[in-house]
C-alpha positions, 0 to 999 in steps of 0.5 A, a space after each residue: 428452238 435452235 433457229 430462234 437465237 440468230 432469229 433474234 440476234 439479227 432483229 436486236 441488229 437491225 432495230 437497235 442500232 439508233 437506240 443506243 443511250 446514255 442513260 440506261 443502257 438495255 441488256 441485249 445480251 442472249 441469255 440462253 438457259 440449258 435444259 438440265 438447268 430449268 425441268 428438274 421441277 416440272 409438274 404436269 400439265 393438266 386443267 386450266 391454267 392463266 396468263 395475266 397482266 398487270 400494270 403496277 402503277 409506278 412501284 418504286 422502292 425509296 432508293 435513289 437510284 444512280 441513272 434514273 429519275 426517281 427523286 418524286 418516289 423518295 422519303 424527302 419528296 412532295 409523296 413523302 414515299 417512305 418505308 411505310 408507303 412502300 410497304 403498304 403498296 407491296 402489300 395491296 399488289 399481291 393482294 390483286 395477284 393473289 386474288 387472281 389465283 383463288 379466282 382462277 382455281 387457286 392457281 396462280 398464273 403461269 406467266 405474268 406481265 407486268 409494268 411500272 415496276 422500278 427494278 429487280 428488288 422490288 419484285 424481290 420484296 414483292 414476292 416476300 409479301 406473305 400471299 406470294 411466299 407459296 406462288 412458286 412464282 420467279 422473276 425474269 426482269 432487266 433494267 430498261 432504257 426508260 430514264 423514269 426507270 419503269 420497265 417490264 418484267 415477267 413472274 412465271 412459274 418455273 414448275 409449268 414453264 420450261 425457261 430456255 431465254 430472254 431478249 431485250 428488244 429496244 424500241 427505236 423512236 423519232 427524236 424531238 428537237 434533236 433530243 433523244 426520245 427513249 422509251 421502254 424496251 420489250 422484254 422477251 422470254 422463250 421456253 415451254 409449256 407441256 413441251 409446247 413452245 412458247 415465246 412472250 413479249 411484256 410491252 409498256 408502248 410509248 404514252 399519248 403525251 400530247 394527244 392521241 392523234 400527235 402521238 400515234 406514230 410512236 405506238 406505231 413504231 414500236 407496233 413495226 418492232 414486235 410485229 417484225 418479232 413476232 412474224 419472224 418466229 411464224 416464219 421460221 418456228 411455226 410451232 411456237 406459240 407467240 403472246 404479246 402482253 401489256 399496257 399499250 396506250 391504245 385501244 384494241 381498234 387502234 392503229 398500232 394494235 389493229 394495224 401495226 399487229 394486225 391483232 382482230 378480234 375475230 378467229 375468222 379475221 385473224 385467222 388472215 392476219 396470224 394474230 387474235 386480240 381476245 380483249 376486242 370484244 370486251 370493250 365494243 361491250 363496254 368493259 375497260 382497263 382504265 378510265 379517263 374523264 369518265 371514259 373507260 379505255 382498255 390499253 392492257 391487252 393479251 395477244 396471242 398468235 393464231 395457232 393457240 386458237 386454231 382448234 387443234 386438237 390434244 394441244 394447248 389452246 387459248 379456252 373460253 370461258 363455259 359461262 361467258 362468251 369471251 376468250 380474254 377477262 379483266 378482273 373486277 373485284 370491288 375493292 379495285 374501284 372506288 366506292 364513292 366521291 367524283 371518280 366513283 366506279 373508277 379505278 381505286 389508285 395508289 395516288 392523286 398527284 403527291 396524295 397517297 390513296 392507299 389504293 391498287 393502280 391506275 389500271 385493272 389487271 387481264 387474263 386469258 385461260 390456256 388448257 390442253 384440248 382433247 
């Protein structure tokens, strides 16, 4: 990917200009990786393999933390959000991954996103827990801008993906009041799989803090950053393959997935516009991420550029599943829902308000499958 470093050196120039805080500050440093120093424990690519999101619901440590606003996640809060709490919450997040795994051949996914998580400690604590000890699973994670401190990170597996860099992208937003709005950056990594490249993206875009409507135009805006990403790389490395991931806060047919992306959910319209949303289908059926006053929304969605779907043949390609008629899957094991009482066959969360439920997230975790075509 020779071309792809003063690819993104000229995006970071051109959207991070006004993003600059005193809170946080981004990592936007290029962090490029030597080939010597990442293939010496390549395995071979074969079978089917996944691709996974996951929204952590607010995974915090109980430190607090210098430059973040994280007094509602510490021992002496109204959460009471002590050792045991925590723990307990690392605990049932490598449950859902490890699930995921046995789900899917007992291979974990090559490469998994994920949001709401604190920093790079608690990914370190989560990789401890004794269902991830044997992953084989690494951490790409940079503090974000986001004053809440809940960032983007990715776990991948380094015997399938050929690591060679990351990039944090910031997301430029209008200020209120004259106030500087900040939001959550991207992060981004490149490498390959099977000699193939590939270049992700973890998103966790603004919130709907105001209603749907007053607040699209921050989706929008953040859609113009990736999007911007996005068609650089198919401009000047058609090869790469390009998977945007995460919890956007917004539906698959709304404008900043469906416009701003430009993401369909058909190969024969995205074919038109360079990305496929697999998620789509999913929910016209009927099937969500999360559920909000008993309407289930689907905002964890996998996008994938068009050349993981154009039929190649001896490449990797994003598989159907023989049993379904789908390309993108939420997982759905009964203990993630709740069994009974108001908010019954909704999401089994960690919290109501200050009260520990001892539950997962807020949000169900998604997948596709990748495999080589012959």
């Amino acid at each position: 990917m020779k071309k792809l470093v003063p690819i993104l050196l000229l995006t970071i120039i051109v959207f991070a200009s006004s993003c600059k805080s005193k809170k946080k500050e981004s990592t936007t440093s290029m962090i490029p990786l030597t080939t010597s120093q990442v293939v010496s424990n390549q395995i071979e690519f074969k079978g089917v393999h996944s691709l996974m999101f996951y929204n952590l619901e607010n995974l915090f440590d109980t430190i607090n933390n210098k430059g973040v606003k994280d007094e509602e996640f510490l021992p002496n809060s109204k959460k009471k959000y002590g050792t045991l709490i925590y723990n307990k919450k690392l605990q049932n997040m490598s449950k859902v991954i490890a699930d995921v795994a046995k789900a899917n051949n007992n291979q974990f996914p090559i490469v998994i996103g994920l949001a709401e998580v604190e920093n790079k400690g608690v990914l370190v604590d989560l990789l401890k827990q004794p269902s991830l000890q044997s992953s084989g699973l690494d951490i790409m994670h940079r503090d974000s801008r986001d004053i809440r401190g809940i960032d983007v990170a990715f776990l991948y597996r380094s015997d399938l993906f050929n690591l060679q860099g990351m990039q944090m992208f910031p997301i430029p937003q209008k200020p209120i009041n004259g106030h500087e709005y900040i939001t959550r950056d991207v992060i981004s990594m490149w490498g390959s799989i099977s000699k193939e490249k590939f270049f992700f993206m973890c998103c966790h875009w603004p919130s709907r803090r105001g209603g749907s409507e007053a607040s699209d135009f921050r989706r929008v805006d953040a859609a113009k950053v990736v999007r911007h990403i996005a068609d650089s790389l198919r401009i000047n490395e058609p090869n790469t393959r390009v998977v945007m991931m995460g919890d956007f806060n917004d539906d698959p047919f709304n404008n900043s997935l469906y416009k701003g992306i430009g993401a369909r959910g058909t190969l024969k319209e995205a074919a038109n516009t360079g990305y496929f949303n697999p998620f789509y289908t999913i929910l016209k059926d009927g099937v969500g991420t999360l559920r909000y006053r008993g309407k289930w929304n689907l905002f964890d969605n996998i996008i994938v550029s068009t050349n993981l779907v154009d039929g190649q043949k001896e490449t990797i390609q994003l598989l159907k599943d023989n049993k379904e008629k789908y390309y993108g899957f939420t997982f759905r094991a009964p203990y993630l829902f709740n069994q009974s009482g108001k908010y019954k066959g909704g999401p089994h969360r960690s919290w109501a308000g200050p009260h520990w439920l001892d539950g997962y997230s807020d949000h169900l975790p998604v997948y596709v499958h990748i495999g080589l075509t012959k």
